[in-house]
Gaussian input, Z-matrix of N, CA and C with variables (Angstrom, degrees):
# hf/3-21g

backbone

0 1
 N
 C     1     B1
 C     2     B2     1     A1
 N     3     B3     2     A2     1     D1
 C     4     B4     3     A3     2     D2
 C     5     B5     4     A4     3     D3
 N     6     B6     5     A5     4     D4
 C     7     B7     6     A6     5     D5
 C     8     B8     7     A7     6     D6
 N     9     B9     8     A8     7     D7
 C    10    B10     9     A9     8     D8
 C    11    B11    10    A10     9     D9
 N    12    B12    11    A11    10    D10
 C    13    B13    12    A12    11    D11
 C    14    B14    13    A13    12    D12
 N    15    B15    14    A14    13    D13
 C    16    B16    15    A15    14    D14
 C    17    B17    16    A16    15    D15
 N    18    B18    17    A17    16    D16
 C    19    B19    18    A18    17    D17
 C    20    B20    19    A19    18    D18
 N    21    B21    20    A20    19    D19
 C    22    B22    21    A21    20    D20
 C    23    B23    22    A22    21    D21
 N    24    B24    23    A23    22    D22
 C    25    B25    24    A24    23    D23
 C    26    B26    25    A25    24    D24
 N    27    B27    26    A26    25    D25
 C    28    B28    27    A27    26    D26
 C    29    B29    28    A28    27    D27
 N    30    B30    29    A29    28    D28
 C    31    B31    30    A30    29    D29
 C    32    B32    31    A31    30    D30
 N    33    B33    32    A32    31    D31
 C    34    B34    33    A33    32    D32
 C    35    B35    34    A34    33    D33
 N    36    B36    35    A35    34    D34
 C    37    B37    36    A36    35    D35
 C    38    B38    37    A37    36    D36
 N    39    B39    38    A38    37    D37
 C    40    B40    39    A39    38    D38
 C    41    B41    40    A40    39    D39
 N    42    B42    41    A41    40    D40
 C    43    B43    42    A42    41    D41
 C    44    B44    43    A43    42    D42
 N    45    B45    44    A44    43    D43
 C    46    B46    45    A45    44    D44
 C    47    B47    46    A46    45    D45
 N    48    B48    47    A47    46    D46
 C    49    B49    48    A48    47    D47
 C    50    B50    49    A49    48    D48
 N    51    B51    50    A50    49    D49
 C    52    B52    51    A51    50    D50
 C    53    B53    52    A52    51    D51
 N    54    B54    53    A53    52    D52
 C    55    B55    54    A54    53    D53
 C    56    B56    55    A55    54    D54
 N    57    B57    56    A56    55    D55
 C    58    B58    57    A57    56    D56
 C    59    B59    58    A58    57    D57
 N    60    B60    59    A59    58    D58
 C    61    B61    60    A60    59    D59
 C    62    B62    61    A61    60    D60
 N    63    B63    62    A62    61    D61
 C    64    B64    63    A63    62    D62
 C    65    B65    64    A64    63    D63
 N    66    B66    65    A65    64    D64
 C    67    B67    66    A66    65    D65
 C    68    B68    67    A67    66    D66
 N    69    B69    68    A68    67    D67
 C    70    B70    69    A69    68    D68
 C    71    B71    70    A70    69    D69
 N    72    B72    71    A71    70    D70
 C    73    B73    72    A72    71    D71
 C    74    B74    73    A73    72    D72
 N    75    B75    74    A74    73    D73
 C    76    B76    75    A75    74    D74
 C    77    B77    76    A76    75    D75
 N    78    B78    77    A77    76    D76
 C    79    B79    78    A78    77    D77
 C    80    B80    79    A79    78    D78
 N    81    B81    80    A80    79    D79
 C    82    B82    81    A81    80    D80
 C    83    B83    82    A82    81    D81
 N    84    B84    83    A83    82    D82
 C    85    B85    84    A84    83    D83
 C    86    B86    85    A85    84    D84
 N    87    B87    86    A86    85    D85
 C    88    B88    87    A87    86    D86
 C    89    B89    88    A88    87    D87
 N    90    B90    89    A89    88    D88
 C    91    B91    90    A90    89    D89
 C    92    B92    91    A91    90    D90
 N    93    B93    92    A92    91    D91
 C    94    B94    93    A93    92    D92
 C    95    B95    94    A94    93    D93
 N    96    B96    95    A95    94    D94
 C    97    B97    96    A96    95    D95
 C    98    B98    97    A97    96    D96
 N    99    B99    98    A98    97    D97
 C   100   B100    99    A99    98    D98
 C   101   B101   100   A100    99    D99
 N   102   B102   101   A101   100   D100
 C   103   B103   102   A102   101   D101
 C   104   B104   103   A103   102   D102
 N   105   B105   104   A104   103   D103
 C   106   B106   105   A105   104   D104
 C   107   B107   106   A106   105   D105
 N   108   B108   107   A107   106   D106
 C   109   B109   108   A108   107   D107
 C   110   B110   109   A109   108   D108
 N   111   B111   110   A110   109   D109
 C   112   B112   111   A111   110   D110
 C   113   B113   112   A112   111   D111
 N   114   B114   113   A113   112   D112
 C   115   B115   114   A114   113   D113
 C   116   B116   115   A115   114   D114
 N   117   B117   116   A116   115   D115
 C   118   B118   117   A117   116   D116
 C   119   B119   118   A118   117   D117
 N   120   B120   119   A119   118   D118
 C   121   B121   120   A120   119   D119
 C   122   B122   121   A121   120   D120
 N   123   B123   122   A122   121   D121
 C   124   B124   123   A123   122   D122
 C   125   B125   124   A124   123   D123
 N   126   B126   125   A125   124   D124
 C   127   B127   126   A126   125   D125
 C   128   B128   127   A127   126   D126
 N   129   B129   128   A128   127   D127
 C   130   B130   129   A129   128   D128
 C   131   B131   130   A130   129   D129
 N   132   B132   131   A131   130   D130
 C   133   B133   132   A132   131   D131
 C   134   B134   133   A133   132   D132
 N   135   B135   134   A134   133   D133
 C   136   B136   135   A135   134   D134
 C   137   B137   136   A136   135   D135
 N   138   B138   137   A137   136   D136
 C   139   B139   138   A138   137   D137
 C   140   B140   139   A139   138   D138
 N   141   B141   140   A140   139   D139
 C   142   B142   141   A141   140   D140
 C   143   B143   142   A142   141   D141
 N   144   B144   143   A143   142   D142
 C   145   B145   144   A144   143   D143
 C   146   B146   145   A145   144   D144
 N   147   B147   146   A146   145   D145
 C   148   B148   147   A147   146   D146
 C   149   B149   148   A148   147   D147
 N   150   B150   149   A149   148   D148
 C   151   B151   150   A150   149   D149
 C   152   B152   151   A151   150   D150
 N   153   B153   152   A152   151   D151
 C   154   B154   153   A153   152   D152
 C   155   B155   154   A154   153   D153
 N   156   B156   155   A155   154   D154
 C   157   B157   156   A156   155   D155
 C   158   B158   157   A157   156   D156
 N   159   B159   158   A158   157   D157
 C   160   B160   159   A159   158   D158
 C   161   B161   160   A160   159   D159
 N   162   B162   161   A161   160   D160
 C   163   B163   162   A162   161   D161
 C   164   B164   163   A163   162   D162
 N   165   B165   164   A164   163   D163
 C   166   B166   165   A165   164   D164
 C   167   B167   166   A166   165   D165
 N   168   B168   167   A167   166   D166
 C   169   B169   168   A168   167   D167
 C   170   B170   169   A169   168   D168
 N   171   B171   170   A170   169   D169
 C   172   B172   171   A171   170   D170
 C   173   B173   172   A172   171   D171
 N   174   B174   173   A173   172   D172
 C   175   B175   174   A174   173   D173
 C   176   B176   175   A175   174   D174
 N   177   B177   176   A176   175   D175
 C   178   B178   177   A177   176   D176
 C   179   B179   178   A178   177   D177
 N   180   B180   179   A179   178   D178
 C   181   B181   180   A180   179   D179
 C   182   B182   181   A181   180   D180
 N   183   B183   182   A182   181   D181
 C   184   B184   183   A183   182   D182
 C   185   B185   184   A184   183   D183
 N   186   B186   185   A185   184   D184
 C   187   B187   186   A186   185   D185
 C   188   B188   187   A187   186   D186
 N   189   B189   188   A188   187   D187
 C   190   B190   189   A189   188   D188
 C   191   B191   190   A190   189   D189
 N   192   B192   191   A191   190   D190
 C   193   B193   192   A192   191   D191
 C   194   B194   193   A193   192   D192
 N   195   B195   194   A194   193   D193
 C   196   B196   195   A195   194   D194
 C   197   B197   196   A196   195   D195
 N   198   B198   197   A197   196   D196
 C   199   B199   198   A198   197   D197
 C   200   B200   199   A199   198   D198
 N   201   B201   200   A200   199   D199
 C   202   B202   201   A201   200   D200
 C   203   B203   202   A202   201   D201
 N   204   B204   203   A203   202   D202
 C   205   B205   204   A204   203   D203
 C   206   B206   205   A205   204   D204
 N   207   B207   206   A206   205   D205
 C   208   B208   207   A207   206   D206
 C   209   B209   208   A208   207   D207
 N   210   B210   209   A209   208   D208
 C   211   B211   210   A210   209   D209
 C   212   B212   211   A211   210   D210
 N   213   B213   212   A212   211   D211
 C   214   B214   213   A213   212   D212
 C   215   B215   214   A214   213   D213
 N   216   B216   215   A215   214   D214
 C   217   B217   216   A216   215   D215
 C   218   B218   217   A217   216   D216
 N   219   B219   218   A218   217   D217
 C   220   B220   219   A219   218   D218
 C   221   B221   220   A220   219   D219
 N   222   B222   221   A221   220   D220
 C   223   B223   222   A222   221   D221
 C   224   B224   223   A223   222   D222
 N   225   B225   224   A224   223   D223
 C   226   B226   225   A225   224   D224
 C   227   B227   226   A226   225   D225

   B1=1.4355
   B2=1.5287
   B3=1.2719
   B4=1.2152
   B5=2.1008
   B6=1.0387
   B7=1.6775
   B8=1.4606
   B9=1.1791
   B10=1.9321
   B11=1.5020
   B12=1.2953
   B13=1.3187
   B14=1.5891
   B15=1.2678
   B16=1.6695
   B17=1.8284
   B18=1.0925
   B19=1.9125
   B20=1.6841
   B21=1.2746
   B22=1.6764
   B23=1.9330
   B24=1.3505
   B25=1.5622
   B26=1.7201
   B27=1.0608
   B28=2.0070
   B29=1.8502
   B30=1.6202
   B31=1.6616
   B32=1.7102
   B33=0.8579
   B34=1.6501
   B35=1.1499
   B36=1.2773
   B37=1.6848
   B38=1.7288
   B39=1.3593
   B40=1.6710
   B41=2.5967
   B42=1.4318
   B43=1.6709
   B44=1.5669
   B45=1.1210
   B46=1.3920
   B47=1.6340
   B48=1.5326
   B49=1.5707
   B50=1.5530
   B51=1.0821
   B52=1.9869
   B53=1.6851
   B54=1.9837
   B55=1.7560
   B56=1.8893
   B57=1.6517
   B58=1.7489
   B59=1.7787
   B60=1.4282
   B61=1.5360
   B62=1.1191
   B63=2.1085
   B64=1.0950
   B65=1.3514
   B66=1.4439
   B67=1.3924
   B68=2.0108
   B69=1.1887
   B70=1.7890
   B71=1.0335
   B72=1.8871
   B73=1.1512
   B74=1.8758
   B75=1.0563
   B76=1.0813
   B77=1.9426
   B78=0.9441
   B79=1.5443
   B80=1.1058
   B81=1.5070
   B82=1.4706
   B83=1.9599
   B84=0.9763
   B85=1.8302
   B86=1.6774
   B87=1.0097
   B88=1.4008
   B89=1.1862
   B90=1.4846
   B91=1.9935
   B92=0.8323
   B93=1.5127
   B94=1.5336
   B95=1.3801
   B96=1.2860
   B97=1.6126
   B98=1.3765
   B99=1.8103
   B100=1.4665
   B101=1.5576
   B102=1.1316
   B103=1.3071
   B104=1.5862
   B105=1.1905
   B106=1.6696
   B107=1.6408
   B108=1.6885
   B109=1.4934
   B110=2.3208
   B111=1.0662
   B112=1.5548
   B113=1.9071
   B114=0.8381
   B115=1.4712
   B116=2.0394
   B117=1.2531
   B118=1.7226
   B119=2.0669
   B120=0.9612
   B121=1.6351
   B122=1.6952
   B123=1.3507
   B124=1.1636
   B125=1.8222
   B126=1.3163
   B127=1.3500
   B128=1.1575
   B129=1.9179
   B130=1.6109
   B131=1.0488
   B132=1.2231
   B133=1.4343
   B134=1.7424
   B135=1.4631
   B136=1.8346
   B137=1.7388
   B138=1.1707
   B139=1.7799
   B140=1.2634
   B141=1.3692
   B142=1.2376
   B143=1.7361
   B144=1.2487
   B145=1.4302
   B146=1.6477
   B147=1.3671
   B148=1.7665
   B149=1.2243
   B150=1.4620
   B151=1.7668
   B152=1.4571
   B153=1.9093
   B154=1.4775
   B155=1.7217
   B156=1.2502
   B157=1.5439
   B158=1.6907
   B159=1.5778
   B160=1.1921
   B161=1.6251
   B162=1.7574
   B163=1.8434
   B164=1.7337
   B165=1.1739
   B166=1.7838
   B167=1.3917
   B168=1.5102
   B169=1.4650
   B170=1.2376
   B171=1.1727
   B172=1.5976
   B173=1.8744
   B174=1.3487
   B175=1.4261
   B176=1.8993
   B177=1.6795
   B178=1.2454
   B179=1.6220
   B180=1.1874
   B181=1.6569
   B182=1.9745
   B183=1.2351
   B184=1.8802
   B185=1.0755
   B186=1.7837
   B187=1.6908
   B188=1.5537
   B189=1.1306
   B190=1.0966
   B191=1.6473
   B192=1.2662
   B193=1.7233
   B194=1.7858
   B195=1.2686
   B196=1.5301
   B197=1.8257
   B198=1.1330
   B199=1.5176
   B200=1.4634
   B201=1.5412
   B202=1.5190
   B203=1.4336
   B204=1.4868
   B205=1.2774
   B206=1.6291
   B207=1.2241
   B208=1.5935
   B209=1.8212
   B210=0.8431
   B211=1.7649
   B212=1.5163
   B213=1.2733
   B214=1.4583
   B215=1.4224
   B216=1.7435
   B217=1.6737
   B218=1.4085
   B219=1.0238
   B220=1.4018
   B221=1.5928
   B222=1.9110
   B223=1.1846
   B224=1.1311
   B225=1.7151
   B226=1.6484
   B227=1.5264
   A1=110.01
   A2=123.88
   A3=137.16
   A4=95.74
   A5=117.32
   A6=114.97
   A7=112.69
   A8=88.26
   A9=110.29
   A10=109.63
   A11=118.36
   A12=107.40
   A13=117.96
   A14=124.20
   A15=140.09
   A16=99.89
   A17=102.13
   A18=120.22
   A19=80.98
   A20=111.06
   A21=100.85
   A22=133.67
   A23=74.47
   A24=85.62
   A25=112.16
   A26=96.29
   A27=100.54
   A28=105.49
   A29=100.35
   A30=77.70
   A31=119.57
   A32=115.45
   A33=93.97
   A34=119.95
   A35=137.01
   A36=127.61
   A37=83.65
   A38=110.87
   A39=142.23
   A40=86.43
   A41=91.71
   A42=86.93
   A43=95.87
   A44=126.76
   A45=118.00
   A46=103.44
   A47=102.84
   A48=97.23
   A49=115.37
   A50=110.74
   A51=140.11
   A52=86.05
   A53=88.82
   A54=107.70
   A55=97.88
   A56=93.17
   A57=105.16
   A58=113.49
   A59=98.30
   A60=111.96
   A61=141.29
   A62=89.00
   A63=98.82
   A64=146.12
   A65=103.64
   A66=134.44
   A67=88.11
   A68=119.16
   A69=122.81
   A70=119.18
   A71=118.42
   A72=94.73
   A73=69.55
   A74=131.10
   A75=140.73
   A76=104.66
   A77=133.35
   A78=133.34
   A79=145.67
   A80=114.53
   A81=138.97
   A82=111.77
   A83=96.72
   A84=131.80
   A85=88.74
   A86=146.43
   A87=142.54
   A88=117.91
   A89=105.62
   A90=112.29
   A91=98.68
   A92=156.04
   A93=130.07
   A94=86.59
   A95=92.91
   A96=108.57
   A97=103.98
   A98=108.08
   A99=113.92
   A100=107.78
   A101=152.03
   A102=130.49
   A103=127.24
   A104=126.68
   A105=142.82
   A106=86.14
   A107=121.50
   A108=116.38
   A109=82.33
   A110=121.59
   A111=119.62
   A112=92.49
   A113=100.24
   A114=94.59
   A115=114.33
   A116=97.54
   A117=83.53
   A118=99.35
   A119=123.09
   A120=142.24
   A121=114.24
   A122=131.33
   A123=152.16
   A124=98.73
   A125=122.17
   A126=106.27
   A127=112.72
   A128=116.21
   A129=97.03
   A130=131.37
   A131=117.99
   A132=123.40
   A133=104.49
   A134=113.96
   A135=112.90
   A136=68.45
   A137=139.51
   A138=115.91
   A139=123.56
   A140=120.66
   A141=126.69
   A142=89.30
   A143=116.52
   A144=138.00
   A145=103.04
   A146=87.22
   A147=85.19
   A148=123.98
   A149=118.33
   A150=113.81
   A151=70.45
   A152=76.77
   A153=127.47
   A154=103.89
   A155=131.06
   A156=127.56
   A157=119.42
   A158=89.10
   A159=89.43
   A160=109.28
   A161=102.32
   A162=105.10
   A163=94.92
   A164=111.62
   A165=115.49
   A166=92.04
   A167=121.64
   A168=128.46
   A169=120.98
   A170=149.11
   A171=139.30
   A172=94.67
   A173=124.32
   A174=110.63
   A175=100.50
   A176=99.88
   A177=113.06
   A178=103.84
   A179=103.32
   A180=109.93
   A181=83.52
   A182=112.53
   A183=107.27
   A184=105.88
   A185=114.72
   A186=111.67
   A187=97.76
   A188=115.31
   A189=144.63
   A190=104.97
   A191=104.79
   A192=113.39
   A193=100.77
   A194=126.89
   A195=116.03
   A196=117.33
   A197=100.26
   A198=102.07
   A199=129.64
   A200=101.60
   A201=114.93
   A202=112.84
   A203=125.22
   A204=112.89
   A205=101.56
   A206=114.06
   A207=124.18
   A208=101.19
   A209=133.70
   A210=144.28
   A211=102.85
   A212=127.10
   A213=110.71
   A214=123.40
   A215=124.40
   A216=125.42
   A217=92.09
   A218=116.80
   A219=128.09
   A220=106.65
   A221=118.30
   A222=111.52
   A223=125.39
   A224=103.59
   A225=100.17
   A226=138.40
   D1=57.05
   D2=-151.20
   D3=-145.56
   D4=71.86
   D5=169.83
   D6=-74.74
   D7=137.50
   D8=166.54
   D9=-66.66
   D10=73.65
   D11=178.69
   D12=-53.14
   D13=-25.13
   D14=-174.34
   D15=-66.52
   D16=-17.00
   D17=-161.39
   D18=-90.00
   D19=-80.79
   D20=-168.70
   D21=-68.53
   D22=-8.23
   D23=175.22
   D24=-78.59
   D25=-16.64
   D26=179.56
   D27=-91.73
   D28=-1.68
   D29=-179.54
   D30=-95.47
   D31=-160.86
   D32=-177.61
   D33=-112.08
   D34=-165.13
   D35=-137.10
   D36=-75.38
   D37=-77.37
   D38=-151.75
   D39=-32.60
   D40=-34.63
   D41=-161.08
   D42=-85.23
   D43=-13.76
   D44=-170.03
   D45=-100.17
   D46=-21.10
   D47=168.05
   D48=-66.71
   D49=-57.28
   D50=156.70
   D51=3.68
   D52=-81.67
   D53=-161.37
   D54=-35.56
   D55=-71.33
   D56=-169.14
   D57=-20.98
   D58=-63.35
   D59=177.97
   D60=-29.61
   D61=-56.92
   D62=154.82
   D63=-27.97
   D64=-79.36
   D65=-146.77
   D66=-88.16
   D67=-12.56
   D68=163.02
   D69=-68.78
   D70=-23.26
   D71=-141.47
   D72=-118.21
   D73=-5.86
   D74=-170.51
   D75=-97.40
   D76=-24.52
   D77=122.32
   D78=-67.15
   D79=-3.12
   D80=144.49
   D81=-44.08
   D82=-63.51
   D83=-172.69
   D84=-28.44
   D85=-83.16
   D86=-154.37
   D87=-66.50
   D88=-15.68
   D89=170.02
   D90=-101.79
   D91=43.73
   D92=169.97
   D93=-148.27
   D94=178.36
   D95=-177.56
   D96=-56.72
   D97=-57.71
   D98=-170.40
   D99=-35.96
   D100=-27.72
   D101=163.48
   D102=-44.24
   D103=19.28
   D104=-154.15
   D105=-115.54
   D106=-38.30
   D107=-157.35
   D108=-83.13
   D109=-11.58
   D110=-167.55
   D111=-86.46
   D112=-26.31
   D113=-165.74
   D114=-97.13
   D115=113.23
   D116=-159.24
   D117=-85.21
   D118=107.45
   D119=132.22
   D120=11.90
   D121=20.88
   D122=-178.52
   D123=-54.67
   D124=-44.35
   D125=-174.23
   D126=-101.90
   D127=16.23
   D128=143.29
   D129=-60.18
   D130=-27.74
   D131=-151.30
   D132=-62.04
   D133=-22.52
   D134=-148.25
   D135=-117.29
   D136=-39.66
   D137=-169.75
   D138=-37.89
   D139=167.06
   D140=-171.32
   D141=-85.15
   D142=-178.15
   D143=169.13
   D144=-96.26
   D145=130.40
   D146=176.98
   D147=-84.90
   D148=167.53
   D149=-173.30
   D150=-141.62
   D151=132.87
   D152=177.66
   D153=-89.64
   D154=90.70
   D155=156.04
   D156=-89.23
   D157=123.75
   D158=178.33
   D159=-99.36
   D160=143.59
   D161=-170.67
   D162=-109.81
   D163=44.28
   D164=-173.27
   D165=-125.98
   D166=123.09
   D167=147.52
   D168=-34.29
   D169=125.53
   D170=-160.40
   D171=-107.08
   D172=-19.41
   D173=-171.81
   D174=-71.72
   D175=-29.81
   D176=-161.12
   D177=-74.34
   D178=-23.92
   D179=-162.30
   D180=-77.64
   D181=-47.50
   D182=-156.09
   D183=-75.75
   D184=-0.36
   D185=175.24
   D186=-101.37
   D187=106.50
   D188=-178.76
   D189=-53.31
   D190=-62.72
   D191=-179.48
   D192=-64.29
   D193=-15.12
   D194=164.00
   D195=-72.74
   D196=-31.24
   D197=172.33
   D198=-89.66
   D199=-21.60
   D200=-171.65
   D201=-155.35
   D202=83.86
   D203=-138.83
   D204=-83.40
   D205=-27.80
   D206=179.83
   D207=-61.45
   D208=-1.19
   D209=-149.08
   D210=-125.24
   D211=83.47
   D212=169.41
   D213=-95.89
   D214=157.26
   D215=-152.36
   D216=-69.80
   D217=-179.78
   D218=174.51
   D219=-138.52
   D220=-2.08
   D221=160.76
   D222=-112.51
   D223=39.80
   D224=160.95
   D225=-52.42

């Protein structure tokens, strides 16, 4: 853990911005969500499968003019 600083100082602007970016956006990683891709998902594997309940009337949902009254179905 010892860099040649003399090594990056000879490269040119566009690669040393590159480096900067990098290594920002790569100490970024532990505050953002993206820390989720570091963490591997091992106790999905044994979860149950989820059940989807829906709490929406479904006659109410296909009447279109109940949800959006200016909006009429087009699969009448």
């Amino acid at each position: 853990m010892n860099p040649d600083l003399a090594a990056v100082s000879a490269l040119p602007l566009i690669i040393k911005i590159h480096i900067s970016t990098a290594f920002l956006l790569i100490g970024l990683i532990p505050f953002s969500r993206f820390m989720h891709f570091l963490v591997f998902p091992v106790k999905y594997f044994w979860r149950p499968f989820q059940v989807v309940i829906w709490n929406r009337d479904r006659k109410l949902m296909r009447n279109s003019t109940a949800m959006t009254p200016e909006v009429k179905s087009r699969n009448n």
